[in-house]
N, C-alpha and C positions, 0 to 999 in steps of 0.2 A: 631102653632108657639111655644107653651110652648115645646110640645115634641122635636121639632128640636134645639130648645136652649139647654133643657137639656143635650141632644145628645152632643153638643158643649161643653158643660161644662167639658161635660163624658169626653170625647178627650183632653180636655185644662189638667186636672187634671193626665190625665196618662202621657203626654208628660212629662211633670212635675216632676213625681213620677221620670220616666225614668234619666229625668235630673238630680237628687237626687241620682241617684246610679251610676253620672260617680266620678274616684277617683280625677280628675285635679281641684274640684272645690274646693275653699277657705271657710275659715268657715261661712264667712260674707257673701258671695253670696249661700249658701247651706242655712242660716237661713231664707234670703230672699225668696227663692224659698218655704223654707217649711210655711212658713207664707203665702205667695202666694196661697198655696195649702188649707190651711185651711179657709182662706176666700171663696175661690170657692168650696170647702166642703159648708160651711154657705149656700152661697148663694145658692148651687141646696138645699137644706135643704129648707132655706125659701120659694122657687116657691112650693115646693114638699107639704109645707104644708099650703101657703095662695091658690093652686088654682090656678086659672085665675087674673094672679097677675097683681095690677093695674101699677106699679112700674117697669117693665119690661124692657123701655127702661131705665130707668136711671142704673139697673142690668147691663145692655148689658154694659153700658157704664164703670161701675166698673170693669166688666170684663176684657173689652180691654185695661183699664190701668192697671190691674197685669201681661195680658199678653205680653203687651210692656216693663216690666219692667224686664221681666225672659227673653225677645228676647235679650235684650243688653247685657244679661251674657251669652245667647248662641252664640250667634255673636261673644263675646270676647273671649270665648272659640276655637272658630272655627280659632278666628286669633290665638291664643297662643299656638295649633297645631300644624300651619302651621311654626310659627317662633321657637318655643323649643322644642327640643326631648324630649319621653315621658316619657324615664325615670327623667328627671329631675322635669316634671312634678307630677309624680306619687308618690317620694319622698319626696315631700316639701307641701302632702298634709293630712291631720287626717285621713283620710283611710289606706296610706300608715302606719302609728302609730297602728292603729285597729288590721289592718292584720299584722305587728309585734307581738303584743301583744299575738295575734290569733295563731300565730306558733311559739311562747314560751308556752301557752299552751299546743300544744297538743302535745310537742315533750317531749320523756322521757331522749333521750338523744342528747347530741351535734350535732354530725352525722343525728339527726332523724330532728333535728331543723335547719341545713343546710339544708335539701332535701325540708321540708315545707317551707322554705322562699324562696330557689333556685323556687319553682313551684309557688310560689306568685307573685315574681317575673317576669318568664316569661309568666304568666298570661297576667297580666300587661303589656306585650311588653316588657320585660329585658331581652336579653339572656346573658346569664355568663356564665364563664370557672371555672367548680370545682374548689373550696379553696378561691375565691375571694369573696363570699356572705357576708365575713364583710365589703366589701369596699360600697356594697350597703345597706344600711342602712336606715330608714328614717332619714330626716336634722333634727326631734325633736332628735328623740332618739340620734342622734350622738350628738347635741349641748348639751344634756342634759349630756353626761360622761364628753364631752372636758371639760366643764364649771366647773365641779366637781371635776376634776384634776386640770385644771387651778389654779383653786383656793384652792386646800387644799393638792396637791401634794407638793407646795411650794420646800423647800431646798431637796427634796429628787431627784429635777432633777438635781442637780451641783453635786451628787455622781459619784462615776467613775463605770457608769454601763458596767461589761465586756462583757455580754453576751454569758461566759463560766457558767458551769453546774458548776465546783469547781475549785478551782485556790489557787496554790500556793504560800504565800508570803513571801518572804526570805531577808534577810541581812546580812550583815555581821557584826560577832558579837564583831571583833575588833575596836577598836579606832581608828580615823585617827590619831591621836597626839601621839600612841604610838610606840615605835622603830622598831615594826616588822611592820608596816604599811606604816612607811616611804618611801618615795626614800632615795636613799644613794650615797654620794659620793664612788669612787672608787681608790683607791690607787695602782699604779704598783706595779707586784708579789701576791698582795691579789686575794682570792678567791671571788667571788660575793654572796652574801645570797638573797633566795629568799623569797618571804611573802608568809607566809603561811597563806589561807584565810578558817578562821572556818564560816561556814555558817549557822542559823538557822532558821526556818521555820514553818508556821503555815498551814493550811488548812482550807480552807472558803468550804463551802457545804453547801446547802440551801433545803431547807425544803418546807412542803406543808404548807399555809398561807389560810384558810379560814374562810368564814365565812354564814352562812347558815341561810335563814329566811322562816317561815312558816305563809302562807296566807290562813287563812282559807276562804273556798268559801260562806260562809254566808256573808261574810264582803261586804260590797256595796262601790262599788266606783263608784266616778262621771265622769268617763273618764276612756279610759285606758293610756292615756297620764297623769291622774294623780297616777295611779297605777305603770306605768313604772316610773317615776318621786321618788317616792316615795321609789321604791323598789331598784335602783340602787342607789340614796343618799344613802340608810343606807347601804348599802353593799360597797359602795364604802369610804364612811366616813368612817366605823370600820376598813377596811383592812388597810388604811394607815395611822389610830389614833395606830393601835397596833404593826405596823411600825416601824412608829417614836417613838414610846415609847419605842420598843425593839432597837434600836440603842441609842438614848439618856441616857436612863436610866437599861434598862431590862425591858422584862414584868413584872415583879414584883410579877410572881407565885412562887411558890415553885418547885425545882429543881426536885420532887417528879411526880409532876401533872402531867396529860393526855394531860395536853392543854398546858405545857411549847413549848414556841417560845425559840428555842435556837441556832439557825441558825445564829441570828446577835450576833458579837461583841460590846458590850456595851461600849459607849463611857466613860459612868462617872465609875468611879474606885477608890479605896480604900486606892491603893499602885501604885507607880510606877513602871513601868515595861518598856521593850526594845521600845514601841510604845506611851508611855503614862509618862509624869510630871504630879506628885500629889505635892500639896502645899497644906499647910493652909491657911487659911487669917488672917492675924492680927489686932489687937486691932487698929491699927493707921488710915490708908485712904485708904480705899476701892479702888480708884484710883489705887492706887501703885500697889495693890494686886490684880486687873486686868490687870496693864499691865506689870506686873515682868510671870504671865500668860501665855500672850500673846507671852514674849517673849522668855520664855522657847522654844516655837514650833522650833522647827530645819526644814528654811524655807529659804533654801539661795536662790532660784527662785523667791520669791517674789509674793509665789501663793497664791487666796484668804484665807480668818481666817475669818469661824463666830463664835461666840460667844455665848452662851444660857444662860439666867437670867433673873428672878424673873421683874417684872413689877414694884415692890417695891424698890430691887437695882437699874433698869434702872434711876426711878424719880431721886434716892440719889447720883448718878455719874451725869447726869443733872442737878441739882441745883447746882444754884452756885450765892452764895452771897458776897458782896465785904466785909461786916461787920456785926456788931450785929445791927446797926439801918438802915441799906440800905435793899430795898425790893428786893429779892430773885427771879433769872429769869433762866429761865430752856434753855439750851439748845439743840437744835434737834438733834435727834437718831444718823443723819451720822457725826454730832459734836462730839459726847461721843465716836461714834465707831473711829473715827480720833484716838482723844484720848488715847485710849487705843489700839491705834494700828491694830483694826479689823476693816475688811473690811465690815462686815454686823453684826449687833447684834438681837438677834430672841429672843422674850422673850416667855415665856413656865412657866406651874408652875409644871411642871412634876417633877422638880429636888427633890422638898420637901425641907425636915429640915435636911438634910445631906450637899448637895452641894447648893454651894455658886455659881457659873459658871464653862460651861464648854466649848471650845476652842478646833476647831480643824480646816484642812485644807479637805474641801471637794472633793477635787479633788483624796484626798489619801485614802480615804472611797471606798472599792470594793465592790460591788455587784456582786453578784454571781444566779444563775436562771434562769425559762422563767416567762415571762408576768409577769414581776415585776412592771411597769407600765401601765402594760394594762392587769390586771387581767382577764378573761376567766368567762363569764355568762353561769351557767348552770340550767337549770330547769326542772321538772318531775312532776307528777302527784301522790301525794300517797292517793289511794284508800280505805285504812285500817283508815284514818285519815279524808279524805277529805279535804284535804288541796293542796294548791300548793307551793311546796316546790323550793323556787330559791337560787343557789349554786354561791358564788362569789369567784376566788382562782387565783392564784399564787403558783409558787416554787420559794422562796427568803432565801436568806442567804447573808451576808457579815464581812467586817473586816477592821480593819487599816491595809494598806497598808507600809506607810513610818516608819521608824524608829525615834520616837520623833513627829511626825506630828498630837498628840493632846494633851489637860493640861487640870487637874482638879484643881479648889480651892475647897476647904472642908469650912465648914462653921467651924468657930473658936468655 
């Protein structure tokens, strides 16, 4: 009797195992099952070492309710087969995560890391048409970029991305209000004069944007969903902190450096020029001198104006007190931005001790490049280092477009 239980046992525990290595199970019913396993471990353990065990039926009895308990996730499995295709299965499961992670390792380059996921994939039951391997993804790893752009891409989606390599942008450098610009009436026997239209132009061309981090293989992690986690946060944080910083402000290296980002046109500026009003701010109300700003922007369409300033200015254009003895009650963000005329106000401390705010229309901000917002994962293995080395890039550049379409105030 003991030996033919055992035998049972043997068989309960590899179905089990078996059940452990499909990829549609959740992590909840995978913990179940391995908990399952280790008690039925236990228990052939304890017959194996009390003997002629006296305990035997109530065993049996333990038994048949872990393996009632693994039937109802095999059952559900069997139904959610039959009702969902398997790739939708395969990707919404920590396996699918695993074996991502698995052929970011072992690929040295882009091409190598398409061919090991394309063959994971149809492992798996997925067959795909070369070039499409990013649309299959696992749902962690995709929720995990969406969420990270979502949330820290912010205003750099209302730029006017062209989706040209370099782009031309031009104006004319005459006045509408002045005589050669005008229409003209015409008087019988006179000759007609024509406008002559002087055009000048700038050149946006975009650059290579990266940024590279090295994972030494000692490092232990508790997942690889927490290493992929981890690993494309910082790579995707830095690419679009160094971004926004190079359009707002400049990266603020030196014109000299290896690593100058010079591809973006810098919003905040020193001097006005054919795209850009510079003002100071004066001694008097801050108010004023946000929206005299504001309204510098040459915006006869009536297109959105955000705004960029200090957390410290936002509070001081919000307060608003009726007197010296009445208590002082702060107004919400899209109040101030009313206010002063803009459509969104972004506070930032990027500006520093130079600028006071700075004002433009985003729609007239060009981007120029590829995978400006969906920068390009690349990783390799280096053997001299032992490390694993993962590569996050873009080709980005841009520029003011309109003529007048941004303002600086200078801090007084």
């Amino acid at each position: 009797m003991k030996k033919l239980f055992l035998q049972y046992l043997k068989n309960s525990i590899e179905e089990k195992n078996s059940l452990l290595a499909k990829n549609d199970l959740s992590q909840e019913d995978r913990e179940l099952i391995a908990s399952a396993v280790d008690n039925l471990n236990s228990i052939a353990d304890q017959i194996d070492a009390e003997g002629d065990n006296e305990n035997l039926e109530e065993l049996k009895n333990a038994v048949q309710t872990l393996n009632e308990s693994v039937a109802a996730i095999q059952e559900k499995l069997n139904q959610n087969k039959q009702e969902i295709p398997m790739e939708q299965n395969y990707l919404k499961t920590q396996n699918s995560v695993h074996d991502f992670a698995n052929a970011i390792r072992d690929s040295k380059t882009a091409d190598e890391f398409r061919s090991n996921w394309s063959n994971v994939l149809s492992t798996n039951g997925i067959t795909i048409s070369a070039g499409s391997e990013a649309a299959f993804i696992p749902e962690a790893v995709k929720g995990m970029i969406s969420d990270i752009w979502d949330r820290n891409a912010d205003w750099l989606r209302d730029l006017n991305n062209t989706g040209a390599k370099r782009f031309y942008c031009r104006y004319n450098t005459s006045d509408q209000t002045a005589e050669t610009s005008r229409a003209k009436g015409w008087k019988k026997g006179d000759t007609k004069v024509s406008q002559t239209i002087n055009v000048a132009s700038k050149l946006l061309e975009a650059q290579f944007i990266y940024k590279i981090q090295e994972i030494d293989l000692k490092t232990q992690w508790d997942s690889d969903e927490a290493l992929i986690n981890y690993v494309i946060s910082e790579l995707v944080d830095q690419i679009l902190y160094e971004i926004k910083r190079a359009i707002l402000v400049g990266d603020g290296r030196d014109v000299s450096s290896d690593y100058k980002i010079n591809s973006f046109e810098a919003l905040a500026k020193d001097t006005s020029d054919a795209y850009t009003t510079v003002a100071t701010a004066s001694a008097a109300f801050l108010v004023d001198d946000m929206r005299a700003m504001v309204d510098s922007i040459k915006n006869d369409n009536n297109k959105s104006v955000y705004v960029f300033m200090s957390k410290a200015d936002l509070r001081t254009l919000a307060r608003v007190q009726a007197s010296e003895s009445s208590t002082p009650v702060y107004m919400s963000v899209e109040q101030v931005a009313e206010q002063i005329g803009a459509n969104r106000i972004i506070t930032t401390d990027l500006l520093g001790s130079d600028y006071k705010a700075v004002a433009f229309i985003p729609s007239e901000y060009y981007l120029v490049g590829e995978n400006i917002l969906n920068p390009v994962l690349y990783t390799w293995h280096e053997g001299y280092k032992n490390v694993d080395v993962w590569r996050y890039e873009c080709v980005a550049g841009g520029g003011i477009n309109a003529k007048l379409s941004s303002a600086v105030l200078l801090t007084a």
